[in-house]
N, C-alpha and C positions, 0 to 999 in steps of 0.2 A: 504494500500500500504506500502510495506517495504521500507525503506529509509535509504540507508546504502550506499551510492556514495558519493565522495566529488569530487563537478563539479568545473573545474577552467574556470569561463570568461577570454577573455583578447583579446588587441588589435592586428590583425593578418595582417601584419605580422610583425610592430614593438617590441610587446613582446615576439614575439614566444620563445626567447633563452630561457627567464628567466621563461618561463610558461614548457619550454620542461625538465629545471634543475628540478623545485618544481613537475610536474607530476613526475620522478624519484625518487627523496628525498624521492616527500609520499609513493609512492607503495612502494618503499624498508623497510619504515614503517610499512609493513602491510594495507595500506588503499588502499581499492577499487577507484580508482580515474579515471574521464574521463576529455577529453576537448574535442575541435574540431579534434584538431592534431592527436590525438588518434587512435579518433573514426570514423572520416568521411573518407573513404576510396577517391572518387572520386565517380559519377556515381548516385552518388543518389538522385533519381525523387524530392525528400521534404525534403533536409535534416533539414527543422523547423521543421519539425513533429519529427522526430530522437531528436532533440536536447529539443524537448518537452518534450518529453518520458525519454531521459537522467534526467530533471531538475523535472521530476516527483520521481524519485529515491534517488535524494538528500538528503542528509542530513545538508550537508552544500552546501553553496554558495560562493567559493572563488573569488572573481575579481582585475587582477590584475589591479591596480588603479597608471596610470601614465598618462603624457602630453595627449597621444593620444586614451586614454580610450574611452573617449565620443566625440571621432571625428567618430567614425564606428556607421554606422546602427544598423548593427547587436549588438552591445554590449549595444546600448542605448536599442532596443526592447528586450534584456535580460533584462535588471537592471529594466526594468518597471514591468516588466513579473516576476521578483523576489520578487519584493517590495511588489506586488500585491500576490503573493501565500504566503508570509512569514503572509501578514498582517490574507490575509483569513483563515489558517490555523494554525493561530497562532505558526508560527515557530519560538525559541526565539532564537537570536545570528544565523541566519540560514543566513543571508549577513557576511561575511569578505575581509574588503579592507585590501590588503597587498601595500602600499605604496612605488613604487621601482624609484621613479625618486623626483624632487622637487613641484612637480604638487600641485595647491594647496586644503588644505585641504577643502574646501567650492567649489571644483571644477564643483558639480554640488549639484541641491538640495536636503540636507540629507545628504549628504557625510561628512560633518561636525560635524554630528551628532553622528558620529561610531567613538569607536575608532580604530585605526587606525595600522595594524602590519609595524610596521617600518623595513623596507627593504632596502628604502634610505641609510640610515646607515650601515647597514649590512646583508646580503644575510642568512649568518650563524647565526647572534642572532635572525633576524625575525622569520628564521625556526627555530629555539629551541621555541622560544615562540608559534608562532603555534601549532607546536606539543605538548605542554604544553597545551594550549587549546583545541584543538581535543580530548586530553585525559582526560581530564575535562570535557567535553560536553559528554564523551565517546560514541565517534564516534568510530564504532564497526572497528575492524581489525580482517585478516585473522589468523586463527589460525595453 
């Protein structure tokens, strides 16, 4: 399977702003990138199955990681669903928390364990470093 998407999690619809700025940021980048906002039109029978098939594509796993991350269903049965494909398929660095509120860092278990793209601080320095990492990990871009 080719794996060339950079999928963003995040809490909907508290994060949506900051997840709709970073979806533009990166494709302006060049990077393939989905979310739900994107990609789920309305109307669709399973969209687990869709958002399977998304996180089947992945190359990375962005989440944005604030107060209300792991208050949603859906984002807790992501990050299990993550943890679990990264471990089996040995994907390295294939989780990234970008940190945009003061949530704390041990907010759930593991998440302590990453580090952490600091957003909290700055919207603009986290994306520079991000993409600094993408490009390092060389996560493919459109040519």
């Amino acid at each position: 399977m080719n794996r060339d998407t950079v999928f963003i999690g995040h809490a909907n619809p508290e994060d949506n702003e900051f997840t709709l700025w970073l979806y533009a940021k990166l494709t302006n980048e060049g990077y393939k990138v989905i979310c739900d906002l994107t990609f789920l039109t309305g109307g669709e029978s399973d969209y687990w199955k869709d958002l399977d098939n998304a996180l089947n594509q992945a190359c990375k796993y962005i989440l944005v990681f604030s107060k209300d991350t792991f208050s949603k269903s859906g984002v807790l049965d992501e990050w299990e669903h993550v943890r679990s494909m990264a471990k089996r398929e040995g994907l390295k660095d294939f989780i990234m928390l970008l940190k945009v509120d003061d949530v704390p860092f041990d907010e759930r278990i593991g998440t302590n364990r990453m580090n952490h793209f600091r957003f909290d601080f700055s919207w603009a320095n986290g994306l520079k470093k991000l993409i600094y990492k993408l490009e390092s990990d060389s996560v493919p871009v459109a040519k």
